[in-house]
N, CA, C and O atoms as a GROMACS GRO file, in nm:
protein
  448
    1UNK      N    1   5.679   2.952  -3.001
    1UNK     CA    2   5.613   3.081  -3.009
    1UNK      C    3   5.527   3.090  -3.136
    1UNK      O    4   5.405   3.106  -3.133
    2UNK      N    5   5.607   3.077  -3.256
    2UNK     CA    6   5.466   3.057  -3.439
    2UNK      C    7   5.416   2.985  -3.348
    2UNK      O    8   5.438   3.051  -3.247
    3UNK      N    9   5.348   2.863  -3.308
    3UNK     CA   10   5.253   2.735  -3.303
    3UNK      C   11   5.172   2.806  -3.233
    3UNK      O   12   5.053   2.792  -3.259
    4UNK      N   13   5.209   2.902  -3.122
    4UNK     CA   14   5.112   2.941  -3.051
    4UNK      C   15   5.066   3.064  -3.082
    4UNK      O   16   5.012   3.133  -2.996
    5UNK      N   17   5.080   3.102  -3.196
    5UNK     CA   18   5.064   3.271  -3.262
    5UNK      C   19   4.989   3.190  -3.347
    5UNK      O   20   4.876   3.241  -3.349
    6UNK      N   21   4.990   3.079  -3.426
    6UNK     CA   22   4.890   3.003  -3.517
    6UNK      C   23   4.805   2.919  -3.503
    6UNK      O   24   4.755   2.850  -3.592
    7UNK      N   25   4.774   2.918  -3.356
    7UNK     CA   26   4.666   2.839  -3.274
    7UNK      C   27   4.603   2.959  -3.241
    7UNK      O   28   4.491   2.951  -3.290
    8UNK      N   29   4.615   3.050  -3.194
    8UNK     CA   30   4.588   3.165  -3.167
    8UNK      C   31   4.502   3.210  -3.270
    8UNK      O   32   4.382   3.221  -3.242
    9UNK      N   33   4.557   3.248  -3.429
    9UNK     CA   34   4.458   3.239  -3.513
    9UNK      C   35   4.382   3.187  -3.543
    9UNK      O   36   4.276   3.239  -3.580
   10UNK      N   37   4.412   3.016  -3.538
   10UNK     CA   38   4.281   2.911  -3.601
   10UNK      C   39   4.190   2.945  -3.490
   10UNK      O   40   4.072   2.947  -3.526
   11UNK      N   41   4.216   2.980  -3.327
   11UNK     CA   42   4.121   3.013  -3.269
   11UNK      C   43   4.038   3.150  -3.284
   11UNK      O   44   3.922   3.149  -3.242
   12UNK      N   45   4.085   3.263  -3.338
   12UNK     CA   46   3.992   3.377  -3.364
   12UNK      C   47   3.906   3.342  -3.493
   12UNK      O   48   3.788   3.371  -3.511
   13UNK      N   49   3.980   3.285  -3.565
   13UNK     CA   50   3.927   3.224  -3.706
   13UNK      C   51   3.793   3.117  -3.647
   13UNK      O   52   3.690   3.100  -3.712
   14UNK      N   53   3.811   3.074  -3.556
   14UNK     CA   54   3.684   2.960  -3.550
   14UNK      C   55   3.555   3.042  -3.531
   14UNK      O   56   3.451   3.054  -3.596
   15UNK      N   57   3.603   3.095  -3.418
   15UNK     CA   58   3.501   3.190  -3.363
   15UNK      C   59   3.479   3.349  -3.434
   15UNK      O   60   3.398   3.422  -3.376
   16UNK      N   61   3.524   3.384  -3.515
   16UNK     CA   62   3.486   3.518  -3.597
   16UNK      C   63   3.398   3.415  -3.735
   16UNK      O   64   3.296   3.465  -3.782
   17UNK      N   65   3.440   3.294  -3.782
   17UNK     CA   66   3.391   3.257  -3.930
   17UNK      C   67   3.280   3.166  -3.899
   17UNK      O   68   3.193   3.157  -3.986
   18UNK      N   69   3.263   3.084  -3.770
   18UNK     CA   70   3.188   3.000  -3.680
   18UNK      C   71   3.212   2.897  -3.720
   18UNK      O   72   3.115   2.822  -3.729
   19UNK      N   73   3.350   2.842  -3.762
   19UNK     CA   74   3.403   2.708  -3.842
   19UNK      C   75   3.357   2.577  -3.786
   19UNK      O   76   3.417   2.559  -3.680
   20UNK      N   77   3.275   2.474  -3.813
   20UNK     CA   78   3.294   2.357  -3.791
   20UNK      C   79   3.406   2.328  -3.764
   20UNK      O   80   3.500   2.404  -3.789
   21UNK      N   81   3.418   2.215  -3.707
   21UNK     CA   82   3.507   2.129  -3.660
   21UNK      C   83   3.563   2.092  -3.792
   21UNK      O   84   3.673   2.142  -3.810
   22UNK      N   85   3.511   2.008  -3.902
   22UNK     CA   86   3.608   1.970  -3.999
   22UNK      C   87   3.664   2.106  -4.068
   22UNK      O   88   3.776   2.124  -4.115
   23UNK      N   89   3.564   2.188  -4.063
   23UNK     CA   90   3.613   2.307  -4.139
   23UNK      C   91   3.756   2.387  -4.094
   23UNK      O   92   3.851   2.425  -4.163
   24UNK      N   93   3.733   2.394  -3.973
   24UNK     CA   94   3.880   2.380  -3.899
   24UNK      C   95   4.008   2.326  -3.951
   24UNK      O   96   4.104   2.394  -3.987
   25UNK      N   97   4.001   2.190  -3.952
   25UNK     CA   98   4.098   2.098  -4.008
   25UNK      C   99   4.127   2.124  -4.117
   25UNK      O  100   4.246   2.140  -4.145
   26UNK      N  101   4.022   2.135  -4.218
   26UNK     CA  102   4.090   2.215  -4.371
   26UNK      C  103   4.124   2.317  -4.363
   26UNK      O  104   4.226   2.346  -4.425
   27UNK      N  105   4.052   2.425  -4.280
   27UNK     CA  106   4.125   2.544  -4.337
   27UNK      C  107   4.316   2.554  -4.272
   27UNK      O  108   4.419   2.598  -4.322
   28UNK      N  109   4.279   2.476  -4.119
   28UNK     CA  110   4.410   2.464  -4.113
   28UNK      C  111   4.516   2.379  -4.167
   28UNK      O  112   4.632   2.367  -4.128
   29UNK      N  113   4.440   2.309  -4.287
   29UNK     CA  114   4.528   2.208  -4.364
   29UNK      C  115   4.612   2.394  -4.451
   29UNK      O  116   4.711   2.466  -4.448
   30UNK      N  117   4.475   2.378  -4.516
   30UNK     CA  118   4.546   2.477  -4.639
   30UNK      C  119   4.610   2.637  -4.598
   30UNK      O  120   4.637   2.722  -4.684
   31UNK      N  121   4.628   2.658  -4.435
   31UNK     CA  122   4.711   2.747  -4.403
   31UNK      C  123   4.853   2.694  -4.344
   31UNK      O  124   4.953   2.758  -4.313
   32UNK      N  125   4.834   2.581  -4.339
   32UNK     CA  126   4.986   2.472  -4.315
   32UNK      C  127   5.059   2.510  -4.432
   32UNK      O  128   5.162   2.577  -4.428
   33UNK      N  129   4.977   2.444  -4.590
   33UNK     CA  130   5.066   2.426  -4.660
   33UNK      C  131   5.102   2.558  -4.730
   33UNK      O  132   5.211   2.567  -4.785
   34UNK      N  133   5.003   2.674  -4.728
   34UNK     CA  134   5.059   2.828  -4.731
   34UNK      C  135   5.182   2.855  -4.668
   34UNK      O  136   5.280   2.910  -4.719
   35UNK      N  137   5.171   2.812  -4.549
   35UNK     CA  138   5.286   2.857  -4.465
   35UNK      C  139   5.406   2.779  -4.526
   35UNK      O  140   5.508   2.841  -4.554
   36UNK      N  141   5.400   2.665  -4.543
   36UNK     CA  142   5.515   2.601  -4.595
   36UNK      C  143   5.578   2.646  -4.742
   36UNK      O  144   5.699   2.664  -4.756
   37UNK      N  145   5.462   2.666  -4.871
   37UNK     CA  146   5.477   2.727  -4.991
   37UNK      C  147   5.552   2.895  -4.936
   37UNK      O  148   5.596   2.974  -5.020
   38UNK      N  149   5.554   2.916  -4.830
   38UNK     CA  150   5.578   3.097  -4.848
   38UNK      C  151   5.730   3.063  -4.767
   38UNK      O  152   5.830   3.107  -4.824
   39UNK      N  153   5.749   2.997  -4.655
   39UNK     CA  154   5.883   2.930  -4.630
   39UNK      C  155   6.010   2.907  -4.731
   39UNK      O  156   6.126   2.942  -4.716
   40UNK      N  157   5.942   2.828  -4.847
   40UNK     CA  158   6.012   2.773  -4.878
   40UNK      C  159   6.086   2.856  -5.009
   40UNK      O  160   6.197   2.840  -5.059
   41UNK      N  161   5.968   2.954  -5.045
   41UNK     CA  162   5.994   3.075  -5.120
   41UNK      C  163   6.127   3.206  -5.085
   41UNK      O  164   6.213   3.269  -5.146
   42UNK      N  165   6.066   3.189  -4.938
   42UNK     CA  166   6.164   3.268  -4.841
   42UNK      C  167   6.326   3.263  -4.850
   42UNK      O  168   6.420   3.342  -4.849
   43UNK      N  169   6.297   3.072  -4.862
   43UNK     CA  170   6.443   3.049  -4.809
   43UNK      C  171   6.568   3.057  -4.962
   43UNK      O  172   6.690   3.075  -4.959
   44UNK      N  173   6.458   3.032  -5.107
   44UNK     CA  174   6.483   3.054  -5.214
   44UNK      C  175   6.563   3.212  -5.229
   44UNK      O  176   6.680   3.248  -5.244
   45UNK      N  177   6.451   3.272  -5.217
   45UNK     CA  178   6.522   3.394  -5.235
   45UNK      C  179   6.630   3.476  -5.133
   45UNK      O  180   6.711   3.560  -5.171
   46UNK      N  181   6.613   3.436  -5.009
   46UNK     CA  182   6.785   3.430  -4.947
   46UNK      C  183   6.873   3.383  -4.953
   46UNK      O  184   6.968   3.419  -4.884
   47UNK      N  185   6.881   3.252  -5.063
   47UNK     CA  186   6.988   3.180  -5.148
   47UNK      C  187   7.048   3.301  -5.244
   47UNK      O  188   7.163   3.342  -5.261
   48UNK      N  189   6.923   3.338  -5.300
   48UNK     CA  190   6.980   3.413  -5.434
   48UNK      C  191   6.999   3.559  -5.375
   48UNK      O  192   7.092   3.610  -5.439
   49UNK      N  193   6.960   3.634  -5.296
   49UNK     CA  194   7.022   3.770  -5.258
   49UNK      C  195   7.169   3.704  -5.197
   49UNK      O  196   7.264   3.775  -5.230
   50UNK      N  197   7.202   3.605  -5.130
   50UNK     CA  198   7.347   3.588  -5.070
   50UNK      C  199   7.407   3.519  -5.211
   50UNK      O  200   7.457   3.428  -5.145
   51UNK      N  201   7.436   3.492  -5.317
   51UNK     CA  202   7.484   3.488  -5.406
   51UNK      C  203   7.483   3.593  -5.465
   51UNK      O  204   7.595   3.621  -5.508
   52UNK      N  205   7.370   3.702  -5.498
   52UNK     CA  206   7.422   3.848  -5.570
   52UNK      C  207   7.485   3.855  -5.481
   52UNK      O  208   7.588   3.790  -5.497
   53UNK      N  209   7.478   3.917  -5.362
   53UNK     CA  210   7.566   3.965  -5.309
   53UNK      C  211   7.722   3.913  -5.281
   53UNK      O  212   7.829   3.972  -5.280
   54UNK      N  213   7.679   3.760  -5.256
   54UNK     CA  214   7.884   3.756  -5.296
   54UNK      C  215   7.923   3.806  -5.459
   54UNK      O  216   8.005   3.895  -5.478
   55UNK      N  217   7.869   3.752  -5.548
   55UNK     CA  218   7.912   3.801  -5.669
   55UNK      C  219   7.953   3.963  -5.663
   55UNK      O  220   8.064   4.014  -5.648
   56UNK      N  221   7.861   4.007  -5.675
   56UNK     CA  222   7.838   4.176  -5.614
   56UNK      C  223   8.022   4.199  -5.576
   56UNK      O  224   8.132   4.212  -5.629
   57UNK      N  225   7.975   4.193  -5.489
   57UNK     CA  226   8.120   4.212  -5.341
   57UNK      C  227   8.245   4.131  -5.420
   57UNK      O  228   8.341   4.170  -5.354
   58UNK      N  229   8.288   4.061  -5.500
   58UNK     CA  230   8.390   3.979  -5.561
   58UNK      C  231   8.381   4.089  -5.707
   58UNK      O  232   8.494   4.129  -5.734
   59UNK      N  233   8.318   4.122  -5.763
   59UNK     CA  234   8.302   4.202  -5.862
   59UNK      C  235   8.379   4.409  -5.830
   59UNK      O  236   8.435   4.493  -5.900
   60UNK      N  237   8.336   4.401  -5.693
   60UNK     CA  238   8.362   4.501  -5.628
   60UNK      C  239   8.542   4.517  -5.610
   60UNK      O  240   8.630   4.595  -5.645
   61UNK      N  241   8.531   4.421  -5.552
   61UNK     CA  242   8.715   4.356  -5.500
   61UNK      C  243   8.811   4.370  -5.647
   61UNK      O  244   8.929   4.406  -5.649
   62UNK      N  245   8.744   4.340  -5.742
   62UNK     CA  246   8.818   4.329  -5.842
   62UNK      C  247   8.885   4.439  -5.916
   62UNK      O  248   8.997   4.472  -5.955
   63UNK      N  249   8.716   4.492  -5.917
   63UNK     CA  250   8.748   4.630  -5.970
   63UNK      C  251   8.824   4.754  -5.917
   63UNK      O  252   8.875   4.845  -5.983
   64UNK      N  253   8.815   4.732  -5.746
   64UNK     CA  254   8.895   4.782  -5.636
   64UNK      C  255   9.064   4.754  -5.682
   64UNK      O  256   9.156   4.836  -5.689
   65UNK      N  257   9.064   4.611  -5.709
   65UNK     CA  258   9.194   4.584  -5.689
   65UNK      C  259   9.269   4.648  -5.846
   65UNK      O  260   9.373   4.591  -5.880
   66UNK      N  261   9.229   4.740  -5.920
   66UNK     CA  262   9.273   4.785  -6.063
   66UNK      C  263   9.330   4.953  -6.017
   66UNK      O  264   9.416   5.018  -6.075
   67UNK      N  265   9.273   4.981  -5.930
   67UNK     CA  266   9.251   5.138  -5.883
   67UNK      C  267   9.359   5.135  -5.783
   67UNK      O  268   9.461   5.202  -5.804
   68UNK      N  269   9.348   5.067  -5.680
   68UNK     CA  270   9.392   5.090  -5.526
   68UNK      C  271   9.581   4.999  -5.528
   68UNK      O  272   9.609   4.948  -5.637
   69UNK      N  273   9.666   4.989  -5.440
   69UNK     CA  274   9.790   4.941  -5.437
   69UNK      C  275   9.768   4.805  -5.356
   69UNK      O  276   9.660   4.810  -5.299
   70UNK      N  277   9.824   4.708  -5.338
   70UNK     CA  278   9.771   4.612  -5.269
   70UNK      C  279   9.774   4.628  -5.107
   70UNK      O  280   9.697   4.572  -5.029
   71UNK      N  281   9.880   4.718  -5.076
   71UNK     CA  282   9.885   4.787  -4.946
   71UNK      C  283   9.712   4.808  -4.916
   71UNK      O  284   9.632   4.751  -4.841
   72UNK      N  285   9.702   4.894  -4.993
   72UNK     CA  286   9.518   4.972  -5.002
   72UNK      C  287   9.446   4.871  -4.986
   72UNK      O  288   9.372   4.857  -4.888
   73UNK      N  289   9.459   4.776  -5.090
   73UNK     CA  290   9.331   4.628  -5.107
   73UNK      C  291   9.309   4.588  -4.970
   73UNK      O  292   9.204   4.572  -4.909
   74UNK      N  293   9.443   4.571  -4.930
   74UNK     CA  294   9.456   4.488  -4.755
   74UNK      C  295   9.384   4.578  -4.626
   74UNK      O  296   9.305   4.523  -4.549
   75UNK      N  297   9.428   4.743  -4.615
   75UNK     CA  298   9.321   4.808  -4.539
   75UNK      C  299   9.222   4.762  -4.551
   75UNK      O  300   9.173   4.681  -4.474
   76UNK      N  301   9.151   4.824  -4.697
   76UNK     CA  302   9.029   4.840  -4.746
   76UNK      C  303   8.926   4.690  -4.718
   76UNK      O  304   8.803   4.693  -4.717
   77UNK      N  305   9.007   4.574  -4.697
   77UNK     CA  306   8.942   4.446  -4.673
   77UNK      C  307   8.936   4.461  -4.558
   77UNK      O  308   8.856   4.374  -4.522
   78UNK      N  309   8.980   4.537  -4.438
   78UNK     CA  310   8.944   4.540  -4.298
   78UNK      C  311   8.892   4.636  -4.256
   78UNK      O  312   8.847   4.640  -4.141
   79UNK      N  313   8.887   4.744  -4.346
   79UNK     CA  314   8.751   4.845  -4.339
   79UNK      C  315   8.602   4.790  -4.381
   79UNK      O  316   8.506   4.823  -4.311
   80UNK      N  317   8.584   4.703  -4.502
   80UNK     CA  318   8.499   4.691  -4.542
   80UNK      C  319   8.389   4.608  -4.472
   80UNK      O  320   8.441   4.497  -4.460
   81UNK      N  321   8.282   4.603  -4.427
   81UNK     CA  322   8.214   4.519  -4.375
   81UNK      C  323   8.176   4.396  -4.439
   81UNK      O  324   8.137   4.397  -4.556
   82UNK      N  325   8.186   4.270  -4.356
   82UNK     CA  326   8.142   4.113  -4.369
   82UNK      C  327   8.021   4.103  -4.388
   82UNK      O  328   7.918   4.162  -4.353
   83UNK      N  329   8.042   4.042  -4.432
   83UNK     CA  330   7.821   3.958  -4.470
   83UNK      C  331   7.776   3.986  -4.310
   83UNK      O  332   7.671   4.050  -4.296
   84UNK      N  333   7.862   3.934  -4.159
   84UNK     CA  334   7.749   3.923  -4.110
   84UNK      C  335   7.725   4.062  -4.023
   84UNK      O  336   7.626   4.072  -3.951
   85UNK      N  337   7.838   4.184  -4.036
   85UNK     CA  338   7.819   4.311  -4.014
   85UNK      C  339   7.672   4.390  -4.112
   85UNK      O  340   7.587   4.457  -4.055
   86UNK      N  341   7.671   4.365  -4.248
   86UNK     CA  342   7.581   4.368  -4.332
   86UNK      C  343   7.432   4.333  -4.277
   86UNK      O  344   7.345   4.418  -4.260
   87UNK      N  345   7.414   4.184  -4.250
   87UNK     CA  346   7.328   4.135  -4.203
   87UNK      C  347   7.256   4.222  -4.051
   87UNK      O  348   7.141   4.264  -4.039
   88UNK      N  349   7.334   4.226  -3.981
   88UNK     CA  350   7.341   4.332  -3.822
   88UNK      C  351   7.258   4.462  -3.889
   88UNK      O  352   7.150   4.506  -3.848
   89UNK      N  353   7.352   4.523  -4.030
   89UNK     CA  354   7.282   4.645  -4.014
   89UNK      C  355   7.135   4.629  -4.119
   89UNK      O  356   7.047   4.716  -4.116
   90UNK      N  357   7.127   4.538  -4.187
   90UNK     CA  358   7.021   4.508  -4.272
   90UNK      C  359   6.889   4.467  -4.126
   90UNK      O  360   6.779   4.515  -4.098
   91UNK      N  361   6.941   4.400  -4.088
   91UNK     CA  362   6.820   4.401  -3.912
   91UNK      C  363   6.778   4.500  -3.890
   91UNK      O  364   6.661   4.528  -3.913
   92UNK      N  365   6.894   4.608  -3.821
   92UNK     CA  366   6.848   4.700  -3.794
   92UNK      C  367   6.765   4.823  -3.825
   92UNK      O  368   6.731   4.920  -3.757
   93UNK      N  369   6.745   4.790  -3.936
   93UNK     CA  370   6.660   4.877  -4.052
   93UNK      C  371   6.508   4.808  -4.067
   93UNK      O  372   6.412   4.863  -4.121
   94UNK      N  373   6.509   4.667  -4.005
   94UNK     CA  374   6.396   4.628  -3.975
   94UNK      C  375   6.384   4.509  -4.128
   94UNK      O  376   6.274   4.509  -4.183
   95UNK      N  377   6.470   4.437  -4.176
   95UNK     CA  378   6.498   4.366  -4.229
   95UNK      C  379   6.468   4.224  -4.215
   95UNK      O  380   6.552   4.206  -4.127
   96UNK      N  381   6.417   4.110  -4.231
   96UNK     CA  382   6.406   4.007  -4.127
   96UNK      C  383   6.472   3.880  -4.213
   96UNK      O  384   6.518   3.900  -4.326
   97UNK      N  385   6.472   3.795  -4.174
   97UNK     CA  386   6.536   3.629  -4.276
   97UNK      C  387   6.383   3.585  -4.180
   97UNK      O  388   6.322   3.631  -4.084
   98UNK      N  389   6.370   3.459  -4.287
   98UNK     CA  390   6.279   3.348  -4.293
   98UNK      C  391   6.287   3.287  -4.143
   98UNK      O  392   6.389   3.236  -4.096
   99UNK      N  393   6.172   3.299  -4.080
   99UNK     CA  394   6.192   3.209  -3.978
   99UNK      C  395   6.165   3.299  -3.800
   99UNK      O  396   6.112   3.266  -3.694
  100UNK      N  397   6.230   3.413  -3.847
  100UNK     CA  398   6.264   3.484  -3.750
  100UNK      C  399   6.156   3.589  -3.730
  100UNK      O  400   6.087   3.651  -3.811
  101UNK      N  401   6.164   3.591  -3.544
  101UNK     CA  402   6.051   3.727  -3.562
  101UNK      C  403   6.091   3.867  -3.468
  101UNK      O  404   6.139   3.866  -3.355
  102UNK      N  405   6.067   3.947  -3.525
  102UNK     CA  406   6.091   4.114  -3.464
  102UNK      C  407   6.034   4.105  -3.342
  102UNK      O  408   5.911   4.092  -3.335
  103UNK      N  409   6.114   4.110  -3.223
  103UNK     CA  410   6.046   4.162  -3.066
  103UNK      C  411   5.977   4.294  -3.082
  103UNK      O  412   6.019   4.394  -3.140
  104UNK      N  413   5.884   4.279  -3.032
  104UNK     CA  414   5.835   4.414  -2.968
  104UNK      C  415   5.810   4.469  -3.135
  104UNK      O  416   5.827   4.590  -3.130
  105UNK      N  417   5.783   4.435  -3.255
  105UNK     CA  418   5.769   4.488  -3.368
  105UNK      C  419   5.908   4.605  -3.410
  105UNK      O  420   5.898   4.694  -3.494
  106UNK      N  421   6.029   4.578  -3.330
  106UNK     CA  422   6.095   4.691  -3.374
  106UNK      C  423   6.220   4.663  -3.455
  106UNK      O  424   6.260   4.550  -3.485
  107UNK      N  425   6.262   4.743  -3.478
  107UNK     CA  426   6.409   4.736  -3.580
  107UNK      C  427   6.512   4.739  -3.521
  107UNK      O  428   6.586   4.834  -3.496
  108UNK      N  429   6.523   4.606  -3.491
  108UNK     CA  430   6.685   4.594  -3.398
  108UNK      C  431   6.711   4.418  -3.416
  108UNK      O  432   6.609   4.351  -3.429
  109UNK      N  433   6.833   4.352  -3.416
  109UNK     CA  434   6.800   4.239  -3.396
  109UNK      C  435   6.793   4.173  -3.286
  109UNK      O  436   6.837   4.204  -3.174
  110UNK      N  437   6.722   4.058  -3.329
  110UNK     CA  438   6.676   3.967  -3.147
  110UNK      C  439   6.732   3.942  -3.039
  110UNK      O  440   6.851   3.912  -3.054
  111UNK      N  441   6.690   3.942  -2.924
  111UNK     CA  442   6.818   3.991  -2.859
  111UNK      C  443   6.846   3.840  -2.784
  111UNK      O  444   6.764   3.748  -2.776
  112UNK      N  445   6.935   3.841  -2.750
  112UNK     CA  446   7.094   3.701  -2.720
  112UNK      C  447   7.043   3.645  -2.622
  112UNK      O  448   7.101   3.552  -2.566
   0.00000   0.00000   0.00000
């Protein structure tokens, strides 16, 4: 589906800029390696939001566990939502990870 959403462009791009043929090839060189530089940025910084956030959430637990009885800790760990309940509702707000694309432009995640 990208390959053909980015053929799609190099084709409005030929014909809106009137690209040569080699001109083509470069510009789709240097929107390759855009795409790859912004990928790879992507995948960087969803390393580091899922590390705050475990830290975060372990920082949370701790401080939980000073206040609450361990009875409490044990609910409270099956009340609390998982990374991938988090993730579900971070979608749904129209949230996206690297890679992935919104159907229909809307705020829900992709469907199964």
């Amino acid at each position: 589906m990208m390959q053909r959403m980015e053929q799609r462009r190099m084709e409005q791009m030929t014909v809106l800029l009137d690209l040569t043929p080699a001109q083509q090839q470069k510009v789709q060189a240097v929107l390759a390696a855009e795409h790859a530089r912004m990928r790879k940025t992507m995948e960087q910084a969803m390393r580091q939001i899922r590390e705050t956030h475990r830290l975060v959430r372990k920082d949370t637990l701790e401080r939980l566990a000073t206040v609450l009885s361990p009875e409490q800790m044990k609910k409270f760990k099956v009340l609390m939502p998982g990374p991938r309940m988090m993730m579900g509702a971070m979608m749904m707000h129209g949230a996206t990870m690297p890679g992935m694309m919104m159907q229909g432009g809307g705020g829900g995640p992709p469907p199964q």
